[in-house]
N, C-alpha and C positions, 0 to 999 in steps of 0.2 A: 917665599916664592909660591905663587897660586898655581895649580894645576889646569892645563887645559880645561877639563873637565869643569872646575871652578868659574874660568871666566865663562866658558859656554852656559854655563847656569844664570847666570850675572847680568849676561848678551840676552837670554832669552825672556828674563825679565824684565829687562829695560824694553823691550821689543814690545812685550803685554803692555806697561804702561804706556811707552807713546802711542797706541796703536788706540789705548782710550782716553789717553789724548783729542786725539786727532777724532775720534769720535764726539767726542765733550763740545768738543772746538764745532763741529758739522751743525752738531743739535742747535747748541748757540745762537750761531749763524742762521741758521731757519727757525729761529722763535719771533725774532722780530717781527712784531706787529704796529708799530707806532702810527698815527695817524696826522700828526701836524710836525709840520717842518723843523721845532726846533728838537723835539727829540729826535725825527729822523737822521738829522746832521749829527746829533750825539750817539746814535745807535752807529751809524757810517764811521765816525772818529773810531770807537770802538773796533766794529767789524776791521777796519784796517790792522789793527794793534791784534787780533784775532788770528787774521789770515799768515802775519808774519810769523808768530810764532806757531800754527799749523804748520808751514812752511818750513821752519826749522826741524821739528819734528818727524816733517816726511824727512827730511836731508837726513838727519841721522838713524831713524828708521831702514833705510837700502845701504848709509856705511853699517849697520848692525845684520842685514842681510847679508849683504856680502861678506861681513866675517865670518857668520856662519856657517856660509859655503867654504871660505877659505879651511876652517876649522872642520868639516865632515871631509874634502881632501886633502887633510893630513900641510898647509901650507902658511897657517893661522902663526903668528906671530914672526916669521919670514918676509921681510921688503919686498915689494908685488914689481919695485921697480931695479934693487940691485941683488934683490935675495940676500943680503946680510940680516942675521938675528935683528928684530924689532926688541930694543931693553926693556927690560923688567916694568924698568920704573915707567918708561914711556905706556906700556902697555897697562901699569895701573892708572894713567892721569888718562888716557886715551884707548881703551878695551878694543873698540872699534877700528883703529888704525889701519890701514895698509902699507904705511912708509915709517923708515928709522927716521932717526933723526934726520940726519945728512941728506936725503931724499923728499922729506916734507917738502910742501908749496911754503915759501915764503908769501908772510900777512904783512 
């Protein structure tokens, strides 16, 4: 069983990495220079494949903020929507969560 403490360490390194990510991703994106249309289209294919996974990145970057906060007010591994314990296990396959099981969005 990891302690608080443990996942907040965990949380906050995950948080460093996407955050230069999302920077890696930015630079990227503003290096293209191409100057004839077929690599512009291939830099564009690119750039799309780019943006989604920034995108991803930010999404779980604010659920890793907001665990944080959950975790400095004492509410971090607690359902945001029925307040029953979030499990162990859910909390290692998913650090970031806000919902138990039973409360999750269905995909």
């Amino acid at each position: 069983m990891k302690s608080v403490a443990e996942r907040k360490a965990a949380l906050v390194e995950r948080q460093a990495d996407l955050i230069a990510r999302i920077a890696g991703i930015g630079a990227e994106l503003d290096s293209h220079d191409a100057k004839d249309w077929e690599e512009m289209a291939t830099e564009r294919e690119g750039d799309e494949v780019l943006e989604d996974l920034g995108q991803s990145a930010q999404v779980e970057l604010r659920m890793i903020e907001a665990a944080l906060v959950r975790i400095d007010e004492g509410e971090y591994g607690f359902c945001v929507k029925c307040g029953a314990e979030i499990a162990e296990e859910r909390l290692d396959l998913l650090p970031a969560t806000p919902f138990c099981r039973s409360c999750a969005p269905s995909r």
